[in-house]
KOLKEGU-688147 format. One record per residue: residue number from 1; x, y, z of N, C-alpha, C, O, CB in turn. Coordinates in steps of 0.1 Angstrom, whole numbers. Glycine has a CB too. Example, Ala and Ser with C-alpha at 12.3 -4.5 7.8 and 13.67 -1.06 7.14 Angstrom:
KOLKEGU-688147
<site pos="1" n_east="132" n_north="-57" n_up="78" ca_east="123" ca_north="-45" ca_up="78" c_east="132" c_north="-33" c_up="78" o_east="142" o_north="-33" o_up="85" cb_east="113" cb_north="-45" cb_up="90"/>
<site pos="2" n_east="128" n_north="-22" n_up="71" ca_east="137" ca_north="-11" ca_up="71" c_east="129" c_north="0" c_up="79" o_east="134" o_north="11" o_up="80" cb_east="141" cb_north="-6" cb_up="57"/>
This chain:
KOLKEGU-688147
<site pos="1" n_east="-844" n_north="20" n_up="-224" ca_east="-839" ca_north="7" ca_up="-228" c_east="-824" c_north="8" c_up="-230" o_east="-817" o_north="-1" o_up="-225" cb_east="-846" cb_north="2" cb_up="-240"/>
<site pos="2" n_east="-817" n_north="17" n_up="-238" ca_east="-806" ca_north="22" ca_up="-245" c_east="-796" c_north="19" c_up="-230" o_east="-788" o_north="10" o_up="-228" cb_east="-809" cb_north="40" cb_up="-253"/>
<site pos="3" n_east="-799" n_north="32" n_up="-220" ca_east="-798" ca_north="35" ca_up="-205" c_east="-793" c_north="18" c_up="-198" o_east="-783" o_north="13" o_up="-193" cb_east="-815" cb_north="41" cb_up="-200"/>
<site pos="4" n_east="-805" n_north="14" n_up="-200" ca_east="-806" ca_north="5" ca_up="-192" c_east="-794" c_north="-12" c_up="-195" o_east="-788" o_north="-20" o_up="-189" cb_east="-823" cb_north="3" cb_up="-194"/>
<site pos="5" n_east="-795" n_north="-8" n_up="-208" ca_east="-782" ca_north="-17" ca_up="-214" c_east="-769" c_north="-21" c_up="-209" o_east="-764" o_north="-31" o_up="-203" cb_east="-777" cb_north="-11" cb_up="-226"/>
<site pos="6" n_east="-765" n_north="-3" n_up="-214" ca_east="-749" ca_north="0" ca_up="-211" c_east="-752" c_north="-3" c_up="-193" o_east="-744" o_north="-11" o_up="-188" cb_east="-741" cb_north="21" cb_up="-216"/>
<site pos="7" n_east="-762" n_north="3" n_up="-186" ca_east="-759" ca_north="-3" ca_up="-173" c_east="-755" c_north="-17" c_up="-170" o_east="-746" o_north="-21" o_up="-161" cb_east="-769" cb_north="-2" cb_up="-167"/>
<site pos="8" n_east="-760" n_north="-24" n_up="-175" ca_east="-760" ca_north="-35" ca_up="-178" c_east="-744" c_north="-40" c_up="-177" o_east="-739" o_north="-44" o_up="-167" cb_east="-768" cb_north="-37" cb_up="-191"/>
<site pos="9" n_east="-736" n_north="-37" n_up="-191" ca_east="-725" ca_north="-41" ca_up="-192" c_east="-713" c_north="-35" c_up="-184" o_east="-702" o_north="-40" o_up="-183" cb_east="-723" cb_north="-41" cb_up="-203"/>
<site pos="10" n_east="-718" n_north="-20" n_up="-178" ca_east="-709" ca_north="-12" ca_up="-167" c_east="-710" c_north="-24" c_up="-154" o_east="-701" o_north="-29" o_up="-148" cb_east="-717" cb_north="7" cb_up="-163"/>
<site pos="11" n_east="-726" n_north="-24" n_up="-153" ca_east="-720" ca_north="-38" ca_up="-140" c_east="-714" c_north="-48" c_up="-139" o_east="-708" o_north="-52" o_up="-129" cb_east="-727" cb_north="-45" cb_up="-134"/>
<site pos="12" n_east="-715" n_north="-55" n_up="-151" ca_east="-706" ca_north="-65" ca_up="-156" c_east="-694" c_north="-63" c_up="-152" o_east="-688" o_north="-70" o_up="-144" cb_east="-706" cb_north="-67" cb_up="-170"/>
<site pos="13" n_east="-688" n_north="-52" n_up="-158" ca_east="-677" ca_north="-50" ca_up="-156" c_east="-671" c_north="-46" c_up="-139" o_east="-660" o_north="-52" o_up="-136" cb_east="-676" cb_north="-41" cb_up="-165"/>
<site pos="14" n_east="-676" n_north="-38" n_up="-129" ca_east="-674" ca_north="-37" ca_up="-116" c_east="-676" c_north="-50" c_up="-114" o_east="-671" o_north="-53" o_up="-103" cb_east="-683" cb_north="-28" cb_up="-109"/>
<site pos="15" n_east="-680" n_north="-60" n_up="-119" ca_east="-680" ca_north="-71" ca_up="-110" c_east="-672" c_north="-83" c_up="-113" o_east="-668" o_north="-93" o_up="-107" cb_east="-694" cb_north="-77" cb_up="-109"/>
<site pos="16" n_east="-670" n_north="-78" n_up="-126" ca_east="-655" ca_north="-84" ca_up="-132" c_east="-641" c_north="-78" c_up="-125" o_east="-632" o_north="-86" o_up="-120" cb_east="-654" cb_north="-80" cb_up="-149"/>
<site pos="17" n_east="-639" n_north="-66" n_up="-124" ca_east="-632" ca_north="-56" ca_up="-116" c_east="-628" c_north="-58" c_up="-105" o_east="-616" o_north="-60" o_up="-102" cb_east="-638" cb_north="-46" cb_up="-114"/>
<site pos="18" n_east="-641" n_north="-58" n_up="-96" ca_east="-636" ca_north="-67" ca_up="-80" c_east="-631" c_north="-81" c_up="-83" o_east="-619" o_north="-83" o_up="-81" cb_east="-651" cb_north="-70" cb_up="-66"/>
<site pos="19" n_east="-640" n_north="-90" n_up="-88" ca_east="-633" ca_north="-97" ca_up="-88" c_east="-619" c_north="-101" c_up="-91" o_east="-614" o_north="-110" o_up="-85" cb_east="-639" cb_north="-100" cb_up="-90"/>
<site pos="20" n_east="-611" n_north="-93" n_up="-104" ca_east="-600" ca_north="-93" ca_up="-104" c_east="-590" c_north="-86" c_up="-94" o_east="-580" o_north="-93" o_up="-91" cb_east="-600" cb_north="-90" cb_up="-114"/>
<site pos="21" n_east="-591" n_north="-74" n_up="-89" ca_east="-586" ca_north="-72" ca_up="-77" c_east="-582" c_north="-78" c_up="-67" o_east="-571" o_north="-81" o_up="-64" cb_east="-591" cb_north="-67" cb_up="-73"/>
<site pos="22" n_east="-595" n_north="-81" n_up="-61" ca_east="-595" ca_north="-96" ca_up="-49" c_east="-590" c_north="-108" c_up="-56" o_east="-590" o_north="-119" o_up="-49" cb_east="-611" cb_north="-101" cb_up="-43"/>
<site pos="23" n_east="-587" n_north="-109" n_up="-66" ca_east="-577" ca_north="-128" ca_up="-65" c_east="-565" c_north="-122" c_up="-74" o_east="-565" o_north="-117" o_up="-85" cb_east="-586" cb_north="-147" cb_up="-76"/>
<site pos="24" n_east="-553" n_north="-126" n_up="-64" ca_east="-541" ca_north="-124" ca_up="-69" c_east="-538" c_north="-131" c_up="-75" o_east="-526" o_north="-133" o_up="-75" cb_east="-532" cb_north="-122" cb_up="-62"/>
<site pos="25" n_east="-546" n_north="-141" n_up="-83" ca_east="-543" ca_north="-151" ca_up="-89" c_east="-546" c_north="-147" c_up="-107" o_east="-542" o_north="-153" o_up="-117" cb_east="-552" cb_north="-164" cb_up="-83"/>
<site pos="26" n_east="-552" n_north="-136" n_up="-104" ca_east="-557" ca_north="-129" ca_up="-119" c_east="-546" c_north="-124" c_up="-119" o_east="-539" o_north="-122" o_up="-110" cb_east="-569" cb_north="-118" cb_up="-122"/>
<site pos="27" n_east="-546" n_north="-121" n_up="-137" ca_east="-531" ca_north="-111" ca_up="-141" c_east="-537" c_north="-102" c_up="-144" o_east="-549" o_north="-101" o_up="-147" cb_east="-520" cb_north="-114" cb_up="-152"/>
<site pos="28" n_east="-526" n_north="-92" n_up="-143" ca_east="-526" ca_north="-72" ca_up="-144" c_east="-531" c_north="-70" c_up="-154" o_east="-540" o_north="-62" o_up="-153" cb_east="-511" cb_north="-62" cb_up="-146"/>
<site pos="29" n_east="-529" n_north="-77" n_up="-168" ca_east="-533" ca_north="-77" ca_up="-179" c_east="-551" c_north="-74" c_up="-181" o_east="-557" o_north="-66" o_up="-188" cb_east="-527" cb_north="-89" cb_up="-185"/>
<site pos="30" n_east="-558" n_north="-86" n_up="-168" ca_east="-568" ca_north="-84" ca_up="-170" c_east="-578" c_north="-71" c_up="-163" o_east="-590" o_north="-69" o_up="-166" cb_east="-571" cb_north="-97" cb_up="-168"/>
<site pos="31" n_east="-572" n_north="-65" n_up="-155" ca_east="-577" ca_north="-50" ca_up="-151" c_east="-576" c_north="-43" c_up="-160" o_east="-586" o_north="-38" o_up="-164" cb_east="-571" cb_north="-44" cb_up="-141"/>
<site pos="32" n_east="-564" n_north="-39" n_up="-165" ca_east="-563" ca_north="-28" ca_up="-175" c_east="-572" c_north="-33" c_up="-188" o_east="-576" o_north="-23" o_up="-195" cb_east="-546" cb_north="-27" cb_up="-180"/>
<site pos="33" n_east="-575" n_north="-43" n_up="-191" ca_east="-585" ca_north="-44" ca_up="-202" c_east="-594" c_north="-40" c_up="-199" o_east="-598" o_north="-31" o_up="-206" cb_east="-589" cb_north="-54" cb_up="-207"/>
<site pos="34" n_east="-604" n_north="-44" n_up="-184" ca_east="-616" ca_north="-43" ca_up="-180" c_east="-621" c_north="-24" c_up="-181" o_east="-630" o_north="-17" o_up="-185" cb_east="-616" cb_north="-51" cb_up="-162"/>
<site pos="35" n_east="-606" n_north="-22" n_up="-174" ca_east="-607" ca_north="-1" ca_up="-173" c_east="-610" c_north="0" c_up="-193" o_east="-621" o_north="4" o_up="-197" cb_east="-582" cb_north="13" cb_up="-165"/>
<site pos="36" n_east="-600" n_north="-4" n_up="-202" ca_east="-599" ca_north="6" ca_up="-214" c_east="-614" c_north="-2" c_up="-219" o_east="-620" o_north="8" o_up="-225" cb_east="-582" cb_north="4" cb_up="-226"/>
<site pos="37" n_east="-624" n_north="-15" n_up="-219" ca_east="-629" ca_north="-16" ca_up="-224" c_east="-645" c_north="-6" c_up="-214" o_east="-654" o_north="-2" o_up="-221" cb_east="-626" cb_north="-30" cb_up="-229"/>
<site pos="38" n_east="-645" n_north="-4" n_up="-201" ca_east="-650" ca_north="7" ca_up="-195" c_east="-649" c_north="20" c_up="-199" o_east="-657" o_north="29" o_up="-193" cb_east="-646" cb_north="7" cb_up="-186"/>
<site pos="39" n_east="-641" n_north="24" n_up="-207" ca_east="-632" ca_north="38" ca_up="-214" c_east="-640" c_north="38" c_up="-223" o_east="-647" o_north="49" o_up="-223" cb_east="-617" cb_north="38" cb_up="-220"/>
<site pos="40" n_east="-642" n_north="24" n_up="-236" ca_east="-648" ca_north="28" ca_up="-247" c_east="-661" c_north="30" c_up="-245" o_east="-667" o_north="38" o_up="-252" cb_east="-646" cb_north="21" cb_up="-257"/>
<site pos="41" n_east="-671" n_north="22" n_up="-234" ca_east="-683" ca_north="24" ca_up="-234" c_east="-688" c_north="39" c_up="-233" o_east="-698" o_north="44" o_up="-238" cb_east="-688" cb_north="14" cb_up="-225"/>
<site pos="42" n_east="-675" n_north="47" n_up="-222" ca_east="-678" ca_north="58" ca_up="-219" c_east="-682" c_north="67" c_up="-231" o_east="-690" o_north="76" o_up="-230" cb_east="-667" cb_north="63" cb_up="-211"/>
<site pos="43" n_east="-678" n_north="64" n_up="-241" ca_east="-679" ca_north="72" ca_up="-256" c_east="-693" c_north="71" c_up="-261" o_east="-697" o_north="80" o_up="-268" cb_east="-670" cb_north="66" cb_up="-267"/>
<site pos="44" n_east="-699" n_north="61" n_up="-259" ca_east="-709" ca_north="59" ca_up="-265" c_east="-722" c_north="67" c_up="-263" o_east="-727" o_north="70" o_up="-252" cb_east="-711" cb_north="48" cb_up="-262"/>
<site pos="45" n_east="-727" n_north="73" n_up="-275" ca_east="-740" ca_north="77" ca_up="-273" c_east="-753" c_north="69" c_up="-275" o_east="-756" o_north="63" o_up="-285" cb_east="-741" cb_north="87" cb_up="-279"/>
<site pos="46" n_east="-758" n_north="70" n_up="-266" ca_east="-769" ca_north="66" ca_up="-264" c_east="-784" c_north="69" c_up="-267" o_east="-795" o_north="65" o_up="-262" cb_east="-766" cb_north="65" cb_up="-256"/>
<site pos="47" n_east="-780" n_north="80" n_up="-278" ca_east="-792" ca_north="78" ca_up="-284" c_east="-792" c_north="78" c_up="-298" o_east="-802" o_north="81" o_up="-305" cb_east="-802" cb_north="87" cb_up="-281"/>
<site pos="48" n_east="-779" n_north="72" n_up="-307" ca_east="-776" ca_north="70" ca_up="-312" c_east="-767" c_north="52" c_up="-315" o_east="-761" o_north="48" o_up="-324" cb_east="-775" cb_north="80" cb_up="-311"/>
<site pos="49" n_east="-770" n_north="47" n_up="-303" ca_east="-763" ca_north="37" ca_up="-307" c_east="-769" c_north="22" c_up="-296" o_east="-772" o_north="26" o_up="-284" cb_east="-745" cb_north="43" cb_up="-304"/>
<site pos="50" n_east="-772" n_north="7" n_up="-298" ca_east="-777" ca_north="-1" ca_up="-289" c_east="-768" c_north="-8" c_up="-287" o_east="-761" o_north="-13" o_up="-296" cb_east="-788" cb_north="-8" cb_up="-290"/>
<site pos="51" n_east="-767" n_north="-11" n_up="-271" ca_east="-756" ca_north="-18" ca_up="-265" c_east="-759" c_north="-33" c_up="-265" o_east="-766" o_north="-36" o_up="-255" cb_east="-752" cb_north="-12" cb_up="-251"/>
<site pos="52" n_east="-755" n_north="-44" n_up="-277" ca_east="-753" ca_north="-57" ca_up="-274" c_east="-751" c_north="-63" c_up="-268" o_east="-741" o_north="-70" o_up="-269" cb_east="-749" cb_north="-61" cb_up="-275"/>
<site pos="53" n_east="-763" n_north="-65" n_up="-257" ca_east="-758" ca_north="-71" ca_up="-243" c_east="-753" c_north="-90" c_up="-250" o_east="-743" o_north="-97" o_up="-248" cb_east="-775" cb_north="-70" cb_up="-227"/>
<site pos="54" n_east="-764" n_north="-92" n_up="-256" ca_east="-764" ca_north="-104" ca_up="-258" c_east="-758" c_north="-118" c_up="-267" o_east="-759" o_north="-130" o_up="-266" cb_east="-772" cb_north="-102" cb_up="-260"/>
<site pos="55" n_east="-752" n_north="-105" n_up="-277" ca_east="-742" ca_north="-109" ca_up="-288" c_east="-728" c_north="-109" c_up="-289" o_east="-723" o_north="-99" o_up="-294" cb_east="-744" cb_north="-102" cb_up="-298"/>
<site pos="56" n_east="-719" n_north="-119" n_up="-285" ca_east="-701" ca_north="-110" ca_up="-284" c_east="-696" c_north="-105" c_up="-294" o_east="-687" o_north="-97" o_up="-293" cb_east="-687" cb_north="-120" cb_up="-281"/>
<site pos="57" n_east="-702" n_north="-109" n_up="-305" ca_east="-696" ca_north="-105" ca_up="-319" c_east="-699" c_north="-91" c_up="-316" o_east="-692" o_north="-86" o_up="-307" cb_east="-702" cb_north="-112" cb_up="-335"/>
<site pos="58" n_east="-710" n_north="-83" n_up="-320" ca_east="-719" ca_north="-69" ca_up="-322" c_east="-717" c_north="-64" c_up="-310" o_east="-721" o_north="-52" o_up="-311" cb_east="-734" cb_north="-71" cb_up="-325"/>
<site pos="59" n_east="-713" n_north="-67" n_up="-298" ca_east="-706" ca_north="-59" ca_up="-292" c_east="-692" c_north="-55" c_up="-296" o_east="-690" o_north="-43" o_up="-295" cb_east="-706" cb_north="-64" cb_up="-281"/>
<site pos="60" n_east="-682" n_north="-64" n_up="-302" ca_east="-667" ca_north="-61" ca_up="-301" c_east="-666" c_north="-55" c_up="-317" o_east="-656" o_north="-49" o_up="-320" cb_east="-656" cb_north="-77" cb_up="-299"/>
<site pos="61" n_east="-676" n_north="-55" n_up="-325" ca_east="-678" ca_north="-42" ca_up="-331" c_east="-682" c_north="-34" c_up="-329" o_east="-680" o_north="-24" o_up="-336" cb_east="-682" cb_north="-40" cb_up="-337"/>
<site pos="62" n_east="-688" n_north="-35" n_up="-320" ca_east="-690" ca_north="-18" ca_up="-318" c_east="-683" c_north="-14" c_up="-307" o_east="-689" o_north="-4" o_up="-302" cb_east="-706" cb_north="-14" cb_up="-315"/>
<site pos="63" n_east="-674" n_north="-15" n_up="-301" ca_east="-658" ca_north="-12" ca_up="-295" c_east="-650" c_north="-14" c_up="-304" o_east="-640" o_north="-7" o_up="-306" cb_east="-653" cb_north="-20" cb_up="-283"/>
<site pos="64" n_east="-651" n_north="-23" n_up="-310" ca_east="-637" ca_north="-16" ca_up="-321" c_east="-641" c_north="-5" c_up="-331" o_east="-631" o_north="1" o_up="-335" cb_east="-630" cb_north="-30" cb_up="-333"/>
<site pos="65" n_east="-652" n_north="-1" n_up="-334" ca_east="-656" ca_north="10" ca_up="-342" c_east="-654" c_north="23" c_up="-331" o_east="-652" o_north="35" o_up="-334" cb_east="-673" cb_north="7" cb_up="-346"/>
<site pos="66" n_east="-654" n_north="19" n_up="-319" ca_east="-652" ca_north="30" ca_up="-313" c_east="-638" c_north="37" c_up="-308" o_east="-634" o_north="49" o_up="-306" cb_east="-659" cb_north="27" cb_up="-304"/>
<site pos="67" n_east="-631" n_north="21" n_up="-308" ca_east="-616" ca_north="24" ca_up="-308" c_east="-612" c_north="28" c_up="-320" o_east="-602" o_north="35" o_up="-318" cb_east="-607" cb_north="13" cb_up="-304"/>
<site pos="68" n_east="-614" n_north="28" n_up="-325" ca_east="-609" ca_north="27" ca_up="-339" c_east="-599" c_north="14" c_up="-348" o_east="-591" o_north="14" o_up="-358" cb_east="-602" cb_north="39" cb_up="-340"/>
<site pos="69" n_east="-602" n_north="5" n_up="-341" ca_east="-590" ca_north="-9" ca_up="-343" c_east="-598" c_north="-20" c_up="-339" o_east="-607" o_north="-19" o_up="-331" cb_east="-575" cb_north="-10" cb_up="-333"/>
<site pos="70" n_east="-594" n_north="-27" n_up="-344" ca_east="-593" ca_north="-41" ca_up="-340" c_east="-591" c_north="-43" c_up="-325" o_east="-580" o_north="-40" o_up="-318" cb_east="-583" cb_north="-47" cb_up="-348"/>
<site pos="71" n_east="-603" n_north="-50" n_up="-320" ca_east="-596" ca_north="-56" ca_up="-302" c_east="-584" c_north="-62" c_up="-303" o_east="-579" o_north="-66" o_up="-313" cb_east="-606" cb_north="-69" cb_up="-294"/>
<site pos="72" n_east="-577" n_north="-62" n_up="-288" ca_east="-569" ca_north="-70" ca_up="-292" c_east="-577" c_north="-85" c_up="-288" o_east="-589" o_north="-89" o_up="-290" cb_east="-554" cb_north="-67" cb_up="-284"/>
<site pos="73" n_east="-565" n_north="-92" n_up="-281" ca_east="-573" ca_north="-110" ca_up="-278" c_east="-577" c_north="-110" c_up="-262" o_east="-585" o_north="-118" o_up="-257" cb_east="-557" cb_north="-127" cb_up="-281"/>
<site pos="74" n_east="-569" n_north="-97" n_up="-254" ca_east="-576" ca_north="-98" ca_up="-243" c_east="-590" c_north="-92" c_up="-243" o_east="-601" o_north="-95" o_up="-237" cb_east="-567" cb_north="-92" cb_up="-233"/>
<site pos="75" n_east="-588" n_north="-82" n_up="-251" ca_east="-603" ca_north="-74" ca_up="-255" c_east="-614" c_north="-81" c_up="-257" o_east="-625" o_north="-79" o_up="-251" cb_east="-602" cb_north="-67" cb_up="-266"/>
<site pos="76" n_east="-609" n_north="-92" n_up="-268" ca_east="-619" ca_north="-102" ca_up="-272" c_east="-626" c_north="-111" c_up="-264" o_east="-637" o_north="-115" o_up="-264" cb_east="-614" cb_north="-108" cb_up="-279"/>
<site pos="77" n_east="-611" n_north="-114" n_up="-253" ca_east="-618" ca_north="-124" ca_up="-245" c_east="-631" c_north="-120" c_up="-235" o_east="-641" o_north="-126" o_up="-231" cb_east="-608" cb_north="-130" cb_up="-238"/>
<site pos="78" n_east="-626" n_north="-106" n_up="-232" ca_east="-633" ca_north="-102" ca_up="-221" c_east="-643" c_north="-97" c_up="-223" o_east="-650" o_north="-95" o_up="-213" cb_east="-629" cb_north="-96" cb_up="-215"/>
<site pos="79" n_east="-650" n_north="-90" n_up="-240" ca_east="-661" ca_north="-93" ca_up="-241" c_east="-670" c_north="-107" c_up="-244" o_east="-682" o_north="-106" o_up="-247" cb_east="-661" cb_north="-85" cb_up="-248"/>
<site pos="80" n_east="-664" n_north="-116" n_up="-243" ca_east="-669" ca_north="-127" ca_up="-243" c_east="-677" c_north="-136" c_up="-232" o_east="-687" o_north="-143" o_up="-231" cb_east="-660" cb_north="-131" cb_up="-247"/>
<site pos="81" n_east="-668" n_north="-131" n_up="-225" ca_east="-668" ca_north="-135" ca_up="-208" c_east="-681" c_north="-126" c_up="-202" o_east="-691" o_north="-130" o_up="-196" cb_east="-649" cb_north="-130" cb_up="-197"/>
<site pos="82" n_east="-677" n_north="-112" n_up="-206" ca_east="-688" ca_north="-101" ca_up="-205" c_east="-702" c_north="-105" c_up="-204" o_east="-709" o_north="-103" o_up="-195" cb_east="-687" cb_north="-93" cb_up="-216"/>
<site pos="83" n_east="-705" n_north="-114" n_up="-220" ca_east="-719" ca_north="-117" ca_up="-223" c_east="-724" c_north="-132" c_up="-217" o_east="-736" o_north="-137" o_up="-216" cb_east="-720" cb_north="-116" cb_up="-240"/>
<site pos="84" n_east="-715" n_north="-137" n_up="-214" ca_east="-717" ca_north="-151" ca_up="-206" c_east="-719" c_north="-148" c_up="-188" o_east="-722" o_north="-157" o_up="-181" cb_east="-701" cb_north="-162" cb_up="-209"/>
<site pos="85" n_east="-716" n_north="-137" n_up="-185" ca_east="-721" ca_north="-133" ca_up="-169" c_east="-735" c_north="-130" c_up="-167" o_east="-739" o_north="-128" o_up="-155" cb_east="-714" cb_north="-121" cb_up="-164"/>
């Protein structure tokens, strides 16, 4: 289940990814969020910890617990966007 989660939000993200790539109409800003918030999931253990597919809040705590900080507002947004795909 745990497994099956973070997959979950890793595809999210590849598909957020391409899509930012392919339209030059996206800003730079929003790749480099998509990679560092891909960075933090990489940390996560998984048998210690459940990935919030469903919630934006309880996800962006638990990336900012992992960053150690506060998201910023692109961070924020894009877990937001994240749970609405």
């Amino acid at each position: 289940m745990y497994k099956i989660t973070k997959l979950m939000i890793q595809t999210k993200l590849l598909l957020l990814e391409y899509a930012t790539v392919n339209d030059a109409a996206q800003n730079h800003w929003k790749l480099a969020t998509i990679r560092n918030i891909r960075n933090l999931l990489l940390l996560l253990d998984l048998n210690a910890e459940v990935v919030p597919v469903n919630n934006a809040r309880s996800l962006q705590n638990l990336l900012s617990s992992l960053k150690g900080e506060d998201l910023n507002d692109n961070e924020s947004k894009l877990v937001e966007e994240l749970i609405t795909i």
